[in-house]
N, C-alpha and C positions, 0 to 999 in steps of 0.2 A: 260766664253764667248763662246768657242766654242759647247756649249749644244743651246746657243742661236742663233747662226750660223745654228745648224745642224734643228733647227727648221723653221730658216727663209729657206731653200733651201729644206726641207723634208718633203711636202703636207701631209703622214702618220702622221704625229706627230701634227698636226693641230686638237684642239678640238674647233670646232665651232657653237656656239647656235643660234639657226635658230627659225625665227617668220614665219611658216609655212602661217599665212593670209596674209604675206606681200609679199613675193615670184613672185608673176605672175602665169603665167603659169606649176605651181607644178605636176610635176608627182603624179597619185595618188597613187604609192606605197609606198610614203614618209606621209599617211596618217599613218601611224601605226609604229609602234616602229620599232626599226631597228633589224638586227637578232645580233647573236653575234660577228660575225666579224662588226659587226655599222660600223665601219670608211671604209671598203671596200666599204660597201652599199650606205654609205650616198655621197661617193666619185663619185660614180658609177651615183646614182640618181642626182647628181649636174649636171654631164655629159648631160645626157638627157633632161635638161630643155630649153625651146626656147630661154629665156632670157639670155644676157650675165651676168654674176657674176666672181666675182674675190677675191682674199683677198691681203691687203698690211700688211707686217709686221709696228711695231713704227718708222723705219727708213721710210716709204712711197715708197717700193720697192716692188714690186709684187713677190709675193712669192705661187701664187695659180690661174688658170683662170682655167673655165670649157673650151667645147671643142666651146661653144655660144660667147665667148669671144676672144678665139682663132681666127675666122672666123669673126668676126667682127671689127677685129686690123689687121688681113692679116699677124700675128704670128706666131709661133709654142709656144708649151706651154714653151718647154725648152729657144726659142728667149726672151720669155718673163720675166722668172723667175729672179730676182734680177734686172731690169732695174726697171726706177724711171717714174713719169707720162710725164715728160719732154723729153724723150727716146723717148715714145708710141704715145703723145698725140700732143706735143710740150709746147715752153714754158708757153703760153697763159691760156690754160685747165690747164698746170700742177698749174701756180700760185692759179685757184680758186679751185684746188681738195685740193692741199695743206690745203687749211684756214678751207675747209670742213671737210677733214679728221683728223685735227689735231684738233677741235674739240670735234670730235665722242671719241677717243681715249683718251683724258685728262678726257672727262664730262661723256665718257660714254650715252649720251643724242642721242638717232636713230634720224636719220631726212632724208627728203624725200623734192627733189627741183626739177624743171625744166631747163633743159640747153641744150642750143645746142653743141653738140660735134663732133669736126672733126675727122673722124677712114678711115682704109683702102677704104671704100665704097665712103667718102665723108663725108659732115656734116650734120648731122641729130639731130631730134628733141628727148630726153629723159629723162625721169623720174625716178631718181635714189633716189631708199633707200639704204641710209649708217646705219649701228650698228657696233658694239663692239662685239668683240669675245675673246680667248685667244688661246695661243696656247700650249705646252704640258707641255711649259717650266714657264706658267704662265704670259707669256708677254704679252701684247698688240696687236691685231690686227684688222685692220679695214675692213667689208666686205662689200660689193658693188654687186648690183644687178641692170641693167638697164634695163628700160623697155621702148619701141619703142611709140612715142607718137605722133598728130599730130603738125604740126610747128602752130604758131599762125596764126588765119586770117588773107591773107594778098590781100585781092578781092574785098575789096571795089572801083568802079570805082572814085568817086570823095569824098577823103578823108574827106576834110572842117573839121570846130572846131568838128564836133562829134568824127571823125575821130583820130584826133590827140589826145581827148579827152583820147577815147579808150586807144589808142598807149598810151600815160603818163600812163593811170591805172594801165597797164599789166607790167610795166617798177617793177624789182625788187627790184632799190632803192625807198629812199622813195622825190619827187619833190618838190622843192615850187619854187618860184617868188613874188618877191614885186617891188613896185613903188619907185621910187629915195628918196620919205620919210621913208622910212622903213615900210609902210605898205602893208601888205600880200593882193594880187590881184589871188590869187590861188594855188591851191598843187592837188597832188595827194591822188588818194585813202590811197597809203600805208604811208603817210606821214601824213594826217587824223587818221586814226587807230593808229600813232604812239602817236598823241597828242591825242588819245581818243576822237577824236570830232566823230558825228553821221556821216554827209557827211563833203565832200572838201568843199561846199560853205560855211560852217558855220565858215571857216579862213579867210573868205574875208574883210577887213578893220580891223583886228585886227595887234599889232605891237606885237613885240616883249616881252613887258612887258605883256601883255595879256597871255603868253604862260611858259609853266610849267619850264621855264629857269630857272636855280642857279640866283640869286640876283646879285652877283657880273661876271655873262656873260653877263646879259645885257645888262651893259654899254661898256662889251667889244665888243659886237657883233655890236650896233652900231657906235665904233667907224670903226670896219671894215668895215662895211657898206660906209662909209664914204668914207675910203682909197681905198676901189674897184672900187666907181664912180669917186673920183676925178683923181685914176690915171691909170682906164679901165684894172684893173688887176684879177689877181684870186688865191683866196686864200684860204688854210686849216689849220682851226683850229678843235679843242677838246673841246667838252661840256656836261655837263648832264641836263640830266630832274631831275628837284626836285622831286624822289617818292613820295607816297602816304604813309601813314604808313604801308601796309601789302606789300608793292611791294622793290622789290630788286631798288638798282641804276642806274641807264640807262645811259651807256657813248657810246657817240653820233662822230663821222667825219663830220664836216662842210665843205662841201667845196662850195664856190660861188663865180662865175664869172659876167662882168659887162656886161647888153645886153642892147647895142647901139640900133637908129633908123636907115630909112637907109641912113641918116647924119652922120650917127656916134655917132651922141651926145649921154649919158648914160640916156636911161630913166627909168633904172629898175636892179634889180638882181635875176639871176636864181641859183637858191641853191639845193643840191644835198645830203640828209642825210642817210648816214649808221652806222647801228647798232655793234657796235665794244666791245661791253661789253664782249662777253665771247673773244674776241682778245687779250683783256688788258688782262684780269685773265692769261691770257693763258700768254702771255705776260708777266706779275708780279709772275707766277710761272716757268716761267722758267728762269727768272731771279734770281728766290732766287735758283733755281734749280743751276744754274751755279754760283750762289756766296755759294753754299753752294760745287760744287766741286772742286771751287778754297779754299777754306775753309780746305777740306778733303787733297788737295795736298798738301796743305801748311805744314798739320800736319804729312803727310807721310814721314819716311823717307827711303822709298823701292826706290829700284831704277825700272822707268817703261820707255822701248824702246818699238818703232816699227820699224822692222825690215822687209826684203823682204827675198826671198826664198834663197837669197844667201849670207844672212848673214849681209847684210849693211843696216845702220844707219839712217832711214828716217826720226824719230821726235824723240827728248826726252824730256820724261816730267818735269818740274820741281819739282821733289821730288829726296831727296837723291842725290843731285849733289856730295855732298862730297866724295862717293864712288863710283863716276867714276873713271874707268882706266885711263882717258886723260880727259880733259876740252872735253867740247860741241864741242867746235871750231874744234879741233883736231878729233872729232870722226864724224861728220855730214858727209856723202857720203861716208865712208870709210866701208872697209868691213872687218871681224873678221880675216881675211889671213891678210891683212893691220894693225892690229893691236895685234895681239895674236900671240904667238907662234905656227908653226905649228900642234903640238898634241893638244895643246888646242882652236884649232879653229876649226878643225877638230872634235874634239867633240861637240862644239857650232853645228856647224852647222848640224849635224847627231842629235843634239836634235829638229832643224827646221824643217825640213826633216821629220822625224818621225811625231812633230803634223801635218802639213798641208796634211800627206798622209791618215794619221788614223781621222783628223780634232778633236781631240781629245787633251785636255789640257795634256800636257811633265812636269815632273817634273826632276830636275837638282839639284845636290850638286856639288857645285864645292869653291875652295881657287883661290884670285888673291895675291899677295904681292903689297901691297900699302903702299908708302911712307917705304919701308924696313916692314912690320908689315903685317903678313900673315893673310888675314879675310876670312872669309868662309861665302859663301851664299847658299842660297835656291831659285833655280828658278822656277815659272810655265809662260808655253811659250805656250800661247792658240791662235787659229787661229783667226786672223778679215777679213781676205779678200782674195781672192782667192791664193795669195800669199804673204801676208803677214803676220806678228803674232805679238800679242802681250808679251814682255818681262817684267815679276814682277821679281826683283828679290831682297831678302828680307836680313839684314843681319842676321847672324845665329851662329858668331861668338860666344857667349856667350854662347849659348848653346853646342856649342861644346864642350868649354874647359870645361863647367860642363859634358858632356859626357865621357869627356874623365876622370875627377875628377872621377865621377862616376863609371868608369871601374876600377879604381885603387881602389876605396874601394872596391868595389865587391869582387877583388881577394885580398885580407886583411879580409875583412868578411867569405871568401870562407876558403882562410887559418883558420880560428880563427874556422870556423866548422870542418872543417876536424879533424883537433886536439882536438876538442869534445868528449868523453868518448857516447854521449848520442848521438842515431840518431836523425837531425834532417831533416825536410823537409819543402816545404811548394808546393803547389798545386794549382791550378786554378780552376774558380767557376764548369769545367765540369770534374774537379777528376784526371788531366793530372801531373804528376810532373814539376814545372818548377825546384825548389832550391836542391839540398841534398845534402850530407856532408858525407864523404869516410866510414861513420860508417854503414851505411843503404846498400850500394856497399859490401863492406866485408858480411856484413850477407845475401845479397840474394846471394852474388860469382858471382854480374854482373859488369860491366862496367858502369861509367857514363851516358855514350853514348848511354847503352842499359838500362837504367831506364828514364833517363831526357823524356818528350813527352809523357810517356806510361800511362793507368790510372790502379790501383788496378786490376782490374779483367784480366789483361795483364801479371799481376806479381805475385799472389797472387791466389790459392785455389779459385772457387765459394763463397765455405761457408764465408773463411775470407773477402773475396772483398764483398760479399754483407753487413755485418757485416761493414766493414770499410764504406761501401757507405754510410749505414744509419744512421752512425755516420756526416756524410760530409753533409749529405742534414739535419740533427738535427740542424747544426750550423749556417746555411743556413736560415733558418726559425726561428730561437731562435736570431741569433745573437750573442749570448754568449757563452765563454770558456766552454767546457764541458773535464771531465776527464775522462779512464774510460781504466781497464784492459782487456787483450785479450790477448791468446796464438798461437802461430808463429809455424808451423811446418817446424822448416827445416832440412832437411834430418832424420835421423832418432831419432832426437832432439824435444823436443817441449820446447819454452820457452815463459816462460812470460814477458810482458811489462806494463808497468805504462806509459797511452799516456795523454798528455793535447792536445787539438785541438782547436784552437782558432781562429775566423775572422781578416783579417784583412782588412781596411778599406782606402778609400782615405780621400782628405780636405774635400768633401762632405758626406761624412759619408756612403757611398756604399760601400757593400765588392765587392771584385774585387778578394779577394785569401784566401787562407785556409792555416795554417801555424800546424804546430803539433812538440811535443818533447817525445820522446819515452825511456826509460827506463829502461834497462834489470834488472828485481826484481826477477829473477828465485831463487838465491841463499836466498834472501831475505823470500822469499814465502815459500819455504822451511822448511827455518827456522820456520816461524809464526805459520806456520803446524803444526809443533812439539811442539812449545812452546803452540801452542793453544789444543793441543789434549791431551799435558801434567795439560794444568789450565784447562780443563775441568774434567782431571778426580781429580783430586784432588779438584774442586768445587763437583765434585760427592759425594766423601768420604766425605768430611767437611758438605754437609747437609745429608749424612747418619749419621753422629757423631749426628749433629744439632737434629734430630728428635730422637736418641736414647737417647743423655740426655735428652729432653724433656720429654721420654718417662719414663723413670727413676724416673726425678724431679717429675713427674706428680703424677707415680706410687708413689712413695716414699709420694709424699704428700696426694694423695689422701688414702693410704693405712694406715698411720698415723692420717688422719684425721677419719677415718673409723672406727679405733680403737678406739679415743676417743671420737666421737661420740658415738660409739655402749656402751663405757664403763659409760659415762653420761648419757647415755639412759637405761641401767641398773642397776645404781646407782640409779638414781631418779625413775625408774618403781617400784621398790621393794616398797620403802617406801607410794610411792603414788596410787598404788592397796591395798597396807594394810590401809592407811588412808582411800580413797575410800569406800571400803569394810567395816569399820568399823562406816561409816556417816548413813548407813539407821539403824544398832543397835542402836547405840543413837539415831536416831531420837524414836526408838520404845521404848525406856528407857523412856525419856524425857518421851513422851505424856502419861507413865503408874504412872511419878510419878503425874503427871497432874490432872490427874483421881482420883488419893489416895488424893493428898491433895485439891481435889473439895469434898472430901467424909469428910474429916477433919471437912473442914470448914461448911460442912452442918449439922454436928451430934453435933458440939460443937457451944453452946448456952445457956448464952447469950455469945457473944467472948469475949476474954482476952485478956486485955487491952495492953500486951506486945505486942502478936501476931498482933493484929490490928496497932500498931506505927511501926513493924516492914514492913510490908506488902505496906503500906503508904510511910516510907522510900526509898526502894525498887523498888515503880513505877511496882507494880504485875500484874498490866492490862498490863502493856506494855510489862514488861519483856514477859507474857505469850505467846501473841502476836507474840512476833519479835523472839523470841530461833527459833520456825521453819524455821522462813526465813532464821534465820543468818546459819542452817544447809542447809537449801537449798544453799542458795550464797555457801558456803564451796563445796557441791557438786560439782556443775555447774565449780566451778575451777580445783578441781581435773581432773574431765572431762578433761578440756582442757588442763592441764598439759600433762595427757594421751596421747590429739592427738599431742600435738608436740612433744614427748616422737616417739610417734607411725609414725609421719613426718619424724623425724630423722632416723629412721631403716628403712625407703621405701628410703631415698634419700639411704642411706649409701649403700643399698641392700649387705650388707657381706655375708649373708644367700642364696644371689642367685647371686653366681658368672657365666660365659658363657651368649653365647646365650639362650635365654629364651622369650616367649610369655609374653610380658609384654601391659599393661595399661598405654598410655602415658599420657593422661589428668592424671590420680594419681599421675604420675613424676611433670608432670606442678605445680597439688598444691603442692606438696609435698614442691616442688624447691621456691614457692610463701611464703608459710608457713614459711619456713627459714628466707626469704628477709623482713618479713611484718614488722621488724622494721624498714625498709627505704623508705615504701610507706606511713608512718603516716608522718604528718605535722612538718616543723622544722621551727625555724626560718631564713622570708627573704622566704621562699619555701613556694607556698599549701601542701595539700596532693596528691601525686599522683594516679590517679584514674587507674585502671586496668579494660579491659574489656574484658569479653571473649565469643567468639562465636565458640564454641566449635559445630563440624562437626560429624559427625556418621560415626566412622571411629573403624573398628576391634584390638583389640591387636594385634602387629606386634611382629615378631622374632627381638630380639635387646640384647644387654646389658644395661639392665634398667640403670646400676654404671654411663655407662659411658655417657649415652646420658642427665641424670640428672645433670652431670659433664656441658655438651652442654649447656643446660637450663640457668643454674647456670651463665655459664659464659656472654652469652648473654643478660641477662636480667641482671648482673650487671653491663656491658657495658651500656645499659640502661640505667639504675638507674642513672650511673655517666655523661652519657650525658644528662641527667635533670637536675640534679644538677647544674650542669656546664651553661647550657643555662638558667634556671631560676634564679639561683642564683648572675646574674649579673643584670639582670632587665625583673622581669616574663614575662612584659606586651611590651616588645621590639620584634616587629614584623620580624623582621631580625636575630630571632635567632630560633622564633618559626613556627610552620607552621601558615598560614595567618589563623582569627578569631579566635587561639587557645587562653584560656587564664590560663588555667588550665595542667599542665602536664600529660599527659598520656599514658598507655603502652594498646596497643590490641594483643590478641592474640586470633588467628585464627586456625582452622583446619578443612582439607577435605579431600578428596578421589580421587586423580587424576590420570592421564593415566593409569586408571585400576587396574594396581595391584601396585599402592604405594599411600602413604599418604604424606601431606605436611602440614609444621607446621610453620605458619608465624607472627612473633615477629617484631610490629613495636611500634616506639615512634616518638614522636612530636618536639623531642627535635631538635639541630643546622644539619643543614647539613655537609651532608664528603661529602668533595671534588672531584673532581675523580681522583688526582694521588695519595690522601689519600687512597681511594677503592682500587685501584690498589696492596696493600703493606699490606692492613689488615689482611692476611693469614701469611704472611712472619716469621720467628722465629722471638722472641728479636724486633718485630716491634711496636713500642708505641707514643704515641704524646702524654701523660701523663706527668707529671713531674716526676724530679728522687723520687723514692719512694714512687711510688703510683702507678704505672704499669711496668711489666714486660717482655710484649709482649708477654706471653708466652701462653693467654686462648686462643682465636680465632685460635693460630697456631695448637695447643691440638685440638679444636671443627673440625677443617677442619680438619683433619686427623682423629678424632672418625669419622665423618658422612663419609667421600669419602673413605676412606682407610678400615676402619673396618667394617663400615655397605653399602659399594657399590651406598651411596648417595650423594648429592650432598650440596652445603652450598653454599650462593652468597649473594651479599649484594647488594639491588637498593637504590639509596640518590638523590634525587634532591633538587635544594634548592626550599625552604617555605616548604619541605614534611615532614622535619624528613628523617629518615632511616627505613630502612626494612630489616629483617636476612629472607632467605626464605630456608628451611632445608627441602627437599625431602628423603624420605626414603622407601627402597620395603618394602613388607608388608612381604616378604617370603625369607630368607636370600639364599642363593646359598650354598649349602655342596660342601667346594674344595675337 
């Protein structure tokens, strides 16, 4: 209240919206915007204007007059400020400014009337626009601008009916008259325009049923009619116009008296209509306005006084009677010395004192003992009047004793921290400590008193306070618990912590604080250290063991297989170069005994009869015929005996152990040659199709043993991933790559970044997954079943290419592609 106070008496505080066309006589510096101090200027330019203007606060108390208004009331501005129109103007003016201004302020609706007003000068004729303003505090205000106008003509020398004619038109009610039958003999203009008619004459001989009356006024109207002639009286009643559909209601004031001849007899009645509809609203709203604050008091149970500068008891309201000190009765006229103990009245009234000097609303806690039972209130003691205030005063009992509830847990909570092994704290949202617990105290070696308030970078190193801030503002923007370690320098010490920091929240779900729990892990960390630098090196040794037995098994296998290779490959060369070698003799055998017995048979004549049954039996055309092919076929095998004879000793290479310039396409077939029993057709399977597009790429420096070894292993990976995916259902697109229908292996070669070569082995077969990729290298790593993989090739192939020839091995899979092995190797090995 008292913001609203300092508004209605402090002109500064006044925002008020000006209709610059409507004004009068407007300074023209008020054509353009105002500067930055606006309210100096616009105060200033009000000043200067000829017209008087003013502003009422919603009480109808003048709270604003320029210096045009001042000199036209015979005021000063300060005589002026807070008196009402009935002060200024007298009762008469004040009753019609009242209905005007009261109004403007409810409807907000400007309007502009003619009136005579009696002011310091006398009474003069003026034209006043009223509007709606506000002022700083958002309230209501009414502003007024008069402007000097002439009085009505009043020079006519011999009046007569035109005369009077006039005089009725200009009159601002609206007139009429009827004859003792209730029909209308005339009205005014404004009483015309009420009923919509064109002119007044067009009421003349119409009644009352003729006219936009409610139905049931009617009959009341002439019965009134009735009661004024038979008993010369005058009488007001309430009536509306029946609207039209697009038009609001129209409630009307009748008032009409009965006009005698000059017998007296009644020959007629003069009626007098004003327009009261926005009266009523106003009326009907402030009605519900004041059954809605008896409403509100009823449901208060705050105790509300007003009180004078000295403490006594001028009204109270009926809320919260129950926690009066005394009944009503008892406290009416009496002042706080009269009823309070001297220190506690003494404070009363130094809290009075204070608002009415500062005009500023006083807050008070204070306890009364009522009925034995000590309550405690909350008072605001805001100014209404120049010495008076208003007293709220709330009860607050309740919350007390939960404050007081509350302080005793506090120190029970505060205990249960302190006694905490683990620092904790908790913080406000700008990084300040509010909570902490004697463990956090001990480790910086401060005081409570000199932690509590302060934020991190107060108590804390830079580096650590910014580190902790960005931890504080993470939480802040996430919302969420974060955890997270950091090292403490204290004194010549550094230790580690384990912190959670977590928001914490109201019923509305807004953080309001930062909460954390700290955890000294230095011993722990420590320890991890050692235990983790101890499992790391013994993961060291365990996969040096790892890749040396591999190295062994490998060696051991591969070198026993070498053996027996190389010993089956000369086992079987021996006999099948002498076979070999021994096929074109016989063929040169054969074709000479061919020759002799073509010579036989031409010299001996006629034939003999045995020889001919024999020859006949025999089939001698054909025999003759088929012997050379059947040595050719025999050839053609040996041959191929030979080259897998001669496959076996390129893969084995025993003969060419080290680095050596080798032919890898030769390794490729070599390695193919060996596998070509698992690329022909089984059942349930096609055959597997191999395609090679073989690059022009130089012998490289390599160990032919061991990269054939690579070959070998890869491409039976292969092999067994076709198997695997065809063998459940060839033509199942979810295993194969998309339109494949046939199984197949491509192998590629070319010539990249210069000086190395790359050799890329793919199939069509199911896809590896990628945490499958991930592990393919690993020892012992297999997705095989037991006894049918070992995990031991792949881990061997990565370590012949990356370890022993300085290249690389990777494996790309996506699914519908198949897999890809992709083996780079330099073309030129490095002498260590």
């Amino acid at each position: 209240m008292h913001d609203e106070m300092n508004a209605r008496t402090d002109p500064q505080r006044l925002s008020i919206p000006i209709d610059r066309s409507e004004i009068g006589s407007t300074p023209s510096c008020l054509a353009d915007s105002p500067p930055a101090d606006g309210r100096d200027f616009l105060y200033t330019a009000f000043d200067r204007l000829d017209n008087p203007m003013g502003v009422k606060d919603q009480y109808h108390r003048w709270v604003w007059a320029n210096e045009a208004f001042c000199r036209w009331t015979g005021r000063s501005r300060e005589a002026l400020v807070g008196r009402t129109d009935g002060e200024v103007f007298g009762a008469d003016v004040a009753a019609l400014f009242w209905e005007r201004d009261e109004a403007v302020l409810r409807t907000g609706t400007s309007g502009v009337c003619e009136e005579a007003i009696p002011a310091g000068n006398g009474v003069g004729w003026w034209r006043t626009q009223r509007s709606r303003g506000y002022d700083a505090s958002g309230n209501p205000v009414a502003i007024s601008i008069f402007q000097p106008i002439e009085p009505p003509s009043s020079a006519v020398p011999n009046f007569g009916e035109d005369g009077w004619k006039l005089a009725i038109d200009r009159l601002p009610q609206a007139i009429f008259w009827k004859d003792r039958h209730s029909v209308y003999r005339g009205c005014n203009q404004k009483f015309a325009q009420l009923l919509k008619l064109q002119r007044p004459e067009d009421i003349i001989g119409k009644t009352d049923r003729d006219l936009p009356w409610k139905l049931e006024d009617v009959e009341k109207i002439r019965r009134w009619d009735a009661r004024i002639l038979a008993c010369q009286i005058s009488e007001r009643h309430r009536i509306e116009i029946q609207p039209l559909s697009d038009e609001c209601r129209i409630v009307l004031n009748l008032h009409q008296i009965s006009l005698p001849d000059e017998s007296g007899v009644p020959i007629g009645i003069l009626g007098m209509v004003e327009d009261v509809t926005d009266r009523q609203q106003l009326d009907l709203a402030l009605r519900d306005y004041h059954n809605e604050l008896l409403t509100l008091f009823g449901a208060m149970q705050d105790v509300i006084l007003v009180l004078d500068c000295e403490g006594c008891y001028l009204r109270i309201v009926p809320t919260g009677t129950s926690l009066l000190y005394k009944p009503e009765s008892e406290l009416i006229g009496k002042t706080f010395h009269d009823i309070f103990p001297s220190e506690t009245a003494d404070r009363f009234l130094a809290a009075i004192q204070k608002t009415l000097s500062s005009q500023k609303t006083t807050h008070l806690e204070y306890s009364l003992l009522l009925e034995k039972t000590e309550v405690w209130f909350e008072a605001s003691i805001a100014p209404l009047r120049a010495n008076e205030v208003v007293w709220v005063a709330r009860d607050i009992t309740q919350r007390k004793l939960a404050e007081l509830s509350k302080e005793e847990t506090q120190q029970r909570l505060q205990a249960i921290l302190d006694y905490t092994p683990t620092i904790i704290f908790i913080k406000d949202k700008n990084g300040k400590y509010l909570t902490i617990n004697r463990q956090i105290s001990s480790v910086l070696n401060l005081e409570p008193a000199e932690i509590l308030g302060k934020t991190d970078l107060e108590l804390f190193s830079a580096k650590i306070a910014d580190r902790f801030q960005e931890h504080d503002r993470q939480i802040l923007d996430l919302e969420i618990p974060i955890t997270y370690e950091h090292n403490v320098e204290i004194g010549d010490r550094v230790r580690t912590y384990l912190t959670i920091e977590f928001p914490l929240k109201n019923a509305a779900g807004e953080i309001y604080a930062l909460g954390g729990i700290a955890t000294d892990i230095t011993e722990r960390k420590q320890a991890e250290e050692k235990l983790q630098q101890k499992t790391f090196e013994l993961e060291k040794t365990l996969l040096k063991l790892q890749k040396m037995q591999l190295q062994l098994v490998q060696t051991e296998k591969m070198s026993s297989l070498g053996q027996l290779v190389a010993g089956i490959a000369h086992e079987i060369n021996n006999p099948i170069n002498f076979i070999h070698a021994n096929l074109n003799h016989a063929r040169m055998y054969i074709e000479d005994i061919f020759k002799l017995l073509e010579i036989y048979q031409e010299k001996l004549s006629p034939e003999i009869p045995e020889i001919s049954e024999k020859l006949e039996e025999m089939d001698w055309d054909f025999v003759r015929d088929d012997l050379p092919k059947l040595l050719g076929s025999m050839q053609v095998g040996t041959q191929r005996i030979r080259n897998i004879v001669r496959s076996l000793r390129t893969f084995s290479r025993l003969d060419e152990t080290g680095i050596k310039r080798a032919d890898l396409h030769e390794g490729l077939e070599s390695t193919l040659m060996m596998l070509q029993h698992r690329l022909t057709p089984k059942p349930g399977c096609p055959e597997i199709q191999v395609l090679r597009d073989y690059g022009e790429i130089p012998p490289i420096e390599c160990d032919a043993g061991q990269l054939n070894q690579v070959f070998l292993n890869i491409l039976t990976n292969a092999l067994d991933a076709l198997d695997l995916g065809f063998e459940i259902d060839p033509l199942d697109a979810r295993s194969i790559a998309p339109g494949c229908n046939q199984p197949t292996i491509s192998i590629r070669t070319e010539r990249s970044d210069g000086d190395r070569i790359s050799i890329r082995i793919a199939n069509n077969g199911p896809h590896i997954p990628a945490e499958i990729q991930r592990r393919l290298f690993d020892p012992f790593f297999t997705t095989k079943p037991v006894g049918k993989g070992t995990g031991i090739g792949l881990s061997i192939s990565y370590q012949i290419v990356a370890e022993r020839h300085r290249g690389s091995l990777r494996c790309i899979s996506r699914p519908g592609e198949g897999a890809e092995f992709i083996i780079k190797l330099p073309i030129r090995q490095v002498r260590s």
